[in-house]
C-alpha positions as CSV (number, residue, x, y, z in Angstrom):
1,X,121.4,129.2,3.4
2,X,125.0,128.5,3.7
3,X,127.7,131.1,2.8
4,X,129.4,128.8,0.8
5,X,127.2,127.8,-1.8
6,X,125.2,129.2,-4.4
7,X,121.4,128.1,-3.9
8,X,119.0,129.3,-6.8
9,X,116.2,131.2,-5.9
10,X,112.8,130.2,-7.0
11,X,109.4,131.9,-6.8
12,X,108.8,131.8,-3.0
13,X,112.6,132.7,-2.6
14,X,112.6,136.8,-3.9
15,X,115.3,138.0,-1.8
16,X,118.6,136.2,0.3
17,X,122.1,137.2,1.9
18,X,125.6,136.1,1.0
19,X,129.1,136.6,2.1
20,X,130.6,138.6,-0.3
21,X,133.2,135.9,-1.0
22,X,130.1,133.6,-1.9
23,X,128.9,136.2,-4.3
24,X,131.9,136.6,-6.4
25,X,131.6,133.0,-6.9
26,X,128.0,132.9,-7.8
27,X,127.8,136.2,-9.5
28,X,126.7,134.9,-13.2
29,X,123.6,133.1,-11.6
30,X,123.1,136.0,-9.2
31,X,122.7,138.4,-12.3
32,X,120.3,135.4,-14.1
33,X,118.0,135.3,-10.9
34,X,117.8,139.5,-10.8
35,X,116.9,139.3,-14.3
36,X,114.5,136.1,-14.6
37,X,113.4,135.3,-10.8
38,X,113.5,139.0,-10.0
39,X,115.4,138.0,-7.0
40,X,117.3,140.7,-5.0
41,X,120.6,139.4,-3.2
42,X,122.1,141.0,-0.6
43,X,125.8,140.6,0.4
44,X,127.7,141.1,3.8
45,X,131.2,140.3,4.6
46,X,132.0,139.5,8.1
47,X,128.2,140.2,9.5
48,X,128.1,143.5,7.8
49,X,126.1,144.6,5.1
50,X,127.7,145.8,2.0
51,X,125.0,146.2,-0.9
52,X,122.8,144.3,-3.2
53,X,122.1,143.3,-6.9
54,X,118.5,144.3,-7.6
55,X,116.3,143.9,-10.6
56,X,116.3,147.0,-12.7
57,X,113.1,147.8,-12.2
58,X,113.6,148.2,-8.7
59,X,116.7,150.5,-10.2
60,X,113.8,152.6,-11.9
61,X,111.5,153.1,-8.6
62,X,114.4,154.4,-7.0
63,X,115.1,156.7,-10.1
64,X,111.3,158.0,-9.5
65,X,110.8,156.3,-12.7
66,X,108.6,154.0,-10.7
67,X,105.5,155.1,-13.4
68,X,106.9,153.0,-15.9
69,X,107.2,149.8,-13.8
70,X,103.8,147.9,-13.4
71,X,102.0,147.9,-10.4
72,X,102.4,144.0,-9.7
73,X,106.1,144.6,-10.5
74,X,106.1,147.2,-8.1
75,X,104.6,145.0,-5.0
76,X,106.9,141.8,-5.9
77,X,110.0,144.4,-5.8
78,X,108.8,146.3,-2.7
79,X,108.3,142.9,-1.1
80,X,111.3,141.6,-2.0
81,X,113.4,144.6,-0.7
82,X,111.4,143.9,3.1
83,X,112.4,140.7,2.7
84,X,115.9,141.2,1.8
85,X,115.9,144.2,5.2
86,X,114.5,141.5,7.6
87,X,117.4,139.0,6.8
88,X,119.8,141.6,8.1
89,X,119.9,143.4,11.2
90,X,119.1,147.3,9.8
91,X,121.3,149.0,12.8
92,X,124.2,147.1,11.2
93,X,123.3,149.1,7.6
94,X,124.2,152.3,8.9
């Protein structure tokens, strides 16, 4: 994925990084994709992670609310969030 453009995700896309500069930019469709695709995007600036916008029920596992998200909603959001680590180097999160 290129840093300069917004690409939508779709159902085998659930998580992606950006530069942060490409995120401002895309930021309405990145909020429509946490929401509808319950896609989790990651942002970096310079190589460097700097957070993520995540669905809200991944929001609500963290919150050890997790009871109240379904189990399949769960695994999709658990999966995504893997996804989402392996496209960044972890040492570079800490």
């Amino acid at each position: 994925m290129s840093d300069t453009s917004y690409v939508p995700a779709n159902f085998s896309t659930k998580a992606r990084f950006m530069s942060s500069t490409a995120g401002r930019q895309a930021f309405p469709n990145i909020m429509q994709d946490a929401y509808g695709h319950k896609c989790m995007t990651g942002f970096h600036r310079y190589g460097r992670a700097l957070g993520a916008v995540i669905p809200l029920e991944g929001v609500l596992m963290l919150a050890v609310y997790g009871h109240l998200v379904p189990p399949e909603m769960q695994e999709r959001i658990l999966i995504a969030a893997q996804l989402l680590l392996d496209k960044q180097d972890i040492e570079g999160l800490r």
